[in-house]
C-alpha positions as CSV (number, residue, x, y, z in Angstrom):
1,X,13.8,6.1,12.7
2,X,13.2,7.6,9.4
3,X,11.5,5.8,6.1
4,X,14.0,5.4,3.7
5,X,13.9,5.8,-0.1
6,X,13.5,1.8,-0.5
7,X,10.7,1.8,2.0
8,X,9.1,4.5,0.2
9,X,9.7,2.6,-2.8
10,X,8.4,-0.4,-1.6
11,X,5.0,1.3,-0.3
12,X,4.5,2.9,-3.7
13,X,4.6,-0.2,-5.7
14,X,2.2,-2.4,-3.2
15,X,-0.2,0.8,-3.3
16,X,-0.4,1.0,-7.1
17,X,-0.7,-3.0,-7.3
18,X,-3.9,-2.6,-4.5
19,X,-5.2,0.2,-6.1
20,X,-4.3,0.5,-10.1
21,X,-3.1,3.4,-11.6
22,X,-6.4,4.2,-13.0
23,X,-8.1,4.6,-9.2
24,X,-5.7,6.2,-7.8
25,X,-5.7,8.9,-10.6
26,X,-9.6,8.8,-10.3
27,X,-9.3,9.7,-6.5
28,X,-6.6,12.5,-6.8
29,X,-9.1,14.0,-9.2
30,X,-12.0,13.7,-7.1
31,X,-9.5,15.1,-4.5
32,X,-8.7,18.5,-6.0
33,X,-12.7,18.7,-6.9
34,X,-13.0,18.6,-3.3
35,X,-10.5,21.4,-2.7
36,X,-11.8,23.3,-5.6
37,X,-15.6,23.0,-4.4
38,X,-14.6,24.0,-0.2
39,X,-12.7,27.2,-1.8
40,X,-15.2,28.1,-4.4
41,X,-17.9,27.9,-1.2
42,X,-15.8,29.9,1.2
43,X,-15.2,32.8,-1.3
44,X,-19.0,32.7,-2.0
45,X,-19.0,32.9,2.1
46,X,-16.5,36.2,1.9
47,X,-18.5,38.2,-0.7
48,X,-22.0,37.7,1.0
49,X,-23.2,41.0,3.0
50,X,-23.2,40.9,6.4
51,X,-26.9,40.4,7.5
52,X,-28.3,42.5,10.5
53,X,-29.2,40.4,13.8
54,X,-32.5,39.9,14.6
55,X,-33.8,41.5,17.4
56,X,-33.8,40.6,20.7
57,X,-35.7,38.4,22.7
58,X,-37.3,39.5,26.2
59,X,-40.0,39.1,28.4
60,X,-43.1,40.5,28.2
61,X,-43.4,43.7,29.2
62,X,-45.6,45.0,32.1
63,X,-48.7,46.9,30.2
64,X,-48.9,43.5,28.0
65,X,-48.2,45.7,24.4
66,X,-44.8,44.1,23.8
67,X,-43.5,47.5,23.7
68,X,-40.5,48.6,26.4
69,X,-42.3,50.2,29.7
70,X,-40.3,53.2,31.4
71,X,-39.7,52.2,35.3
72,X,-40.4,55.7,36.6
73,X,-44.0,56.0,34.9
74,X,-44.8,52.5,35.7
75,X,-44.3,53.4,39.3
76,X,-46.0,56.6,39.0
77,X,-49.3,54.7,37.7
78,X,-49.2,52.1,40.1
79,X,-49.0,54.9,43.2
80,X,-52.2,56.7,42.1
């Protein structure tokens, strides 16, 4: 079952007697602030650069100076 145009009626007139015409106004307004802030933020969002990822996090490496250790000279040093 649908609302029909009395209902609707009906539910308009008990909200502006609750609310006033003056707060309801007041919250439509604060309403389309709302709107008008969340777009204003996501174009801001749009237009910023893309930054570059950090870099990556590992474990240590073997000689202990953070830097990348090649596997066949790692096993060369530790034969001789």
């Amino acid at each position: 079952m649908g609302l029909s145009v009395w209902q609707i009626a009906i539910i308009a007139v008990v909200v502006l007697v609750l609310f006033g015409r003056g707060r309801i106004s007041e919250m439509m307004g604060d309403f389309g602030k709302g709107i008008s802030s969340f777009k204003k933020g996501m174009n801001e969002e749009a237009d910023r650069p893309a930054e570059k990822p950090a870099g990556q996090i590992g474990a240590p490496s073997a000689n202990g100076t953070g830097e990348p250790v090649d596997s066949a000279k790692a096993t060369d040093k530790s034969a001789s």
